[in-house]
Structures are given as C-alpha cells and as structure tokens.
matplotlib code that plots the C-alpha trace (Angstrom):
import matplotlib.pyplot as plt

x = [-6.1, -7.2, -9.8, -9.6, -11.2, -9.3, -11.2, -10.3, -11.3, -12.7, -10.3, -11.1, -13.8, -13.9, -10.5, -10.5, -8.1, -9.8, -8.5, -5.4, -3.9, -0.7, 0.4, 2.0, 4.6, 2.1, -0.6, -2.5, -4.2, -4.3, -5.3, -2.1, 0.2, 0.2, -2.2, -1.8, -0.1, 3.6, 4.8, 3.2, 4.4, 7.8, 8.5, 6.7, 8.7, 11.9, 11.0, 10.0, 13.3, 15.3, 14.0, 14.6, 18.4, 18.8, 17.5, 14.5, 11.9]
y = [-10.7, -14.5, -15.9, -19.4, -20.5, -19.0, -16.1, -12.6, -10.1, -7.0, -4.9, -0.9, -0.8, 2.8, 2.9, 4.5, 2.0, -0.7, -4.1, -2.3, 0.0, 1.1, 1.4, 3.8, 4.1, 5.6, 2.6, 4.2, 3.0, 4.7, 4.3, 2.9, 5.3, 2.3, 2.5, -1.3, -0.3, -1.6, 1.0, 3.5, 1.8, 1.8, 5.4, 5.6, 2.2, 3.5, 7.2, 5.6, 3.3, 6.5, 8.2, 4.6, 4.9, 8.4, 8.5, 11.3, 9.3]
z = [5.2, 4.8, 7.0, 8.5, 5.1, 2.5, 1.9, 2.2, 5.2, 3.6, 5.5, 5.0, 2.3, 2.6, 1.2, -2.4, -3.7, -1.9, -1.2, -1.5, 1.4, 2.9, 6.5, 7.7, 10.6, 13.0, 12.4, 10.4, 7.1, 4.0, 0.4, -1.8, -3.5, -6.4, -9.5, -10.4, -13.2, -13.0, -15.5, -12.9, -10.3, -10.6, -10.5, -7.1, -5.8, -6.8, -5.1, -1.8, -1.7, -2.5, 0.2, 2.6, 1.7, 2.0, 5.0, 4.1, 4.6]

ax = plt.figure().add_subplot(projection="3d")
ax.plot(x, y, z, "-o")
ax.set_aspect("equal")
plt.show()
C-alpha cells in the first residue's frame, strides 16, 4: 500500500512471498499462490478463473 509520500507500507513481512500476498474471502492474508514467473503463473490464473466460472470456488 502507498504511503502519503509514495512509498510503500511493508504490509505482512512475515509473509514468505513478501510484498506479495493474497486475500482471501474471510479477510485473511496469505502468501501468493504466484511465483513471479508469468509462465508459472498462468497455469495458476487460468485454474483460479475456472474455478470463478464454474462456480467451485
């Protein structure tokens, strides 16, 4: 999240895959399911919005 000043809040340092996190529908934080790797990626993007239009999320 960006501060007043334009730099980031080091939001959940604790976090494996720190800056990076995911939300989840209960509020909760979590470590990212992405690697950074858009190759990678992709498959798990494409699972998730599978699971979003089929209705098994």
């Amino acid at each position: 999240m960006a501060r007043s000043d334009g730099s980031l809040e080091e939001e959940y340092p604790h976090l494996r895959t720190f800056p990076h996190h995911h939300h989840l529908p209960d509020h909760s934080i979590v470590e990212s399911p992405l690697s950074g790797s858009p190759r990678q990626d992709i498959r798990v993007v494409l699972h998730l919005i599978e699971h979003f239009l089929t209705g098994n999320e």
